[in-house]
C-alpha positions as CSV (number, residue, x, y, z in Angstrom):
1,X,155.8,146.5,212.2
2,X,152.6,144.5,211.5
3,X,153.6,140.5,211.8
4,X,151.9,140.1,208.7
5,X,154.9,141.9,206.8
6,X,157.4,139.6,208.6
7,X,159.1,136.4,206.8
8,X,157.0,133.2,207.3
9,X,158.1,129.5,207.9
10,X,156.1,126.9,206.1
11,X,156.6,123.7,207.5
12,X,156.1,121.2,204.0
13,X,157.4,118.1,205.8
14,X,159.3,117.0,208.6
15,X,161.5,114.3,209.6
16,X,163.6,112.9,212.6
17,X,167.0,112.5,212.0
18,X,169.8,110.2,213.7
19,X,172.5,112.5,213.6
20,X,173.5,116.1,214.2
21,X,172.6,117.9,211.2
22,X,174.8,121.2,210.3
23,X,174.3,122.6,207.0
24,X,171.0,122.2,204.3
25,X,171.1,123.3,200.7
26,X,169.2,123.5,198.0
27,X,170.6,121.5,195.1
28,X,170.5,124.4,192.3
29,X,167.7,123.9,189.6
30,X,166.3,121.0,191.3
31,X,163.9,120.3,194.2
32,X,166.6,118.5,195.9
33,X,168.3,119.3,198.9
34,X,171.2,118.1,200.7
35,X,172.1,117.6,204.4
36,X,175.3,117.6,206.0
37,X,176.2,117.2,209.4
38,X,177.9,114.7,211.9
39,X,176.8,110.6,213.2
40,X,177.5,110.0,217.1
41,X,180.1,108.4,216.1
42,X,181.8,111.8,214.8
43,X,181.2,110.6,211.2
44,X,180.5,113.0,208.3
45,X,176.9,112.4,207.2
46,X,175.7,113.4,203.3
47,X,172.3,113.0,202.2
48,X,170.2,113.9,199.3
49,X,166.5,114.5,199.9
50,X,163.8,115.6,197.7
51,X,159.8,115.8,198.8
52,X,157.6,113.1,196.9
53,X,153.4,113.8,197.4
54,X,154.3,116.1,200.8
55,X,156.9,113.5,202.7
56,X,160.7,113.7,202.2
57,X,162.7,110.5,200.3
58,X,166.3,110.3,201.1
59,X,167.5,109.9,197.3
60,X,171.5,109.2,198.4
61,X,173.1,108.8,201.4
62,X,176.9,108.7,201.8
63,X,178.8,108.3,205.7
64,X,182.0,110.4,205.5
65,X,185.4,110.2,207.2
66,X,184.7,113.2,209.4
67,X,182.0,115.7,210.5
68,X,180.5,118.0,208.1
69,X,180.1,121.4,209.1
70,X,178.7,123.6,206.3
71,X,178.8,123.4,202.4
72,X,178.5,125.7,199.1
73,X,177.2,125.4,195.9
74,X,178.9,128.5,194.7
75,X,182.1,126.6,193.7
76,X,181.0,125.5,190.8
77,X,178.6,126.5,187.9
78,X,174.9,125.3,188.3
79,X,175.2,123.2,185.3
80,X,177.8,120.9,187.0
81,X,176.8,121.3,190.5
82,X,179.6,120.2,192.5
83,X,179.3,121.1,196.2
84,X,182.2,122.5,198.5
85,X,182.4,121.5,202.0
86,X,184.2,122.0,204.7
87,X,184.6,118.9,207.5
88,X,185.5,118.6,211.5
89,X,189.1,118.1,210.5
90,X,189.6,121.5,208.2
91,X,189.4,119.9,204.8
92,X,187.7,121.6,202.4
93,X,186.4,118.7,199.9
94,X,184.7,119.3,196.6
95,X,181.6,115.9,195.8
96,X,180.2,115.1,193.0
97,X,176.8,115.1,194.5
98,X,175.3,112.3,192.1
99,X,178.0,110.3,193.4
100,X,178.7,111.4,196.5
101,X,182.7,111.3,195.9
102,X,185.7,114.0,196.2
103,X,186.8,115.4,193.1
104,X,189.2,117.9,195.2
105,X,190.3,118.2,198.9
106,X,192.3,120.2,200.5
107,X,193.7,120.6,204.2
108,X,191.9,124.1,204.2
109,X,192.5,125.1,208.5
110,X,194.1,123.6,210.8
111,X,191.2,122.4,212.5
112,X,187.1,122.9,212.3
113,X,185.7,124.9,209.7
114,X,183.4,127.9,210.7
């Protein structure tokens, strides 16, 4: 296989980040993205980023109760573009991501999500 038919990275913009990121996703129809993932102090961390002339602006930022692990869009149709997550303590919580607040949760497992 010639490396010129493989999948290529492009690196737009980079940032350091204070936390333990798990889970990105693109905000559907948008050129927004959110981060999940966990503070060290085992907080749930939910930010909204979009690029602005080649450099990343956090747009929202939210601290959770818990660690979160990973996150859908697909619970909910694009035009409303609510996003499922699951945290550290198995709840599986549905945000209004211009908010940042639960409009459903759930004890989902007993423990961590995978």
């Amino acid at each position: 296989m010639d490396t010129t038919d493989a999948p290529q990275l492009i690196e737009h913009a980079s940032q350091g980040l204070t936390f333990t990121p798990f889970d990105v996703k693109w905000i559907p129809s948008s050129a927004r993205f959110c981060l999940f993932g966990q503070s060290p102090s085992a907080k749930g961390v939910f930010n909204i980023y979009q690029l602005n002339r080649g450099k990343l602006e956090k747009i929202s930022e939210w601290q959770k109760e818990y660690g979160i692990k990973n996150a859908t869009f697909k619970a909910s149709p694009v035009s409303i573009r609510d996003v499922a997550t699951v945290d550290y303590k198995g709840k599986l919580i549905i945000y209004d991501i211009e908010r940042g607040v639960s409009k459903y949760n759930v004890q989902a497992h007993a423990n961590m999500g995978n």
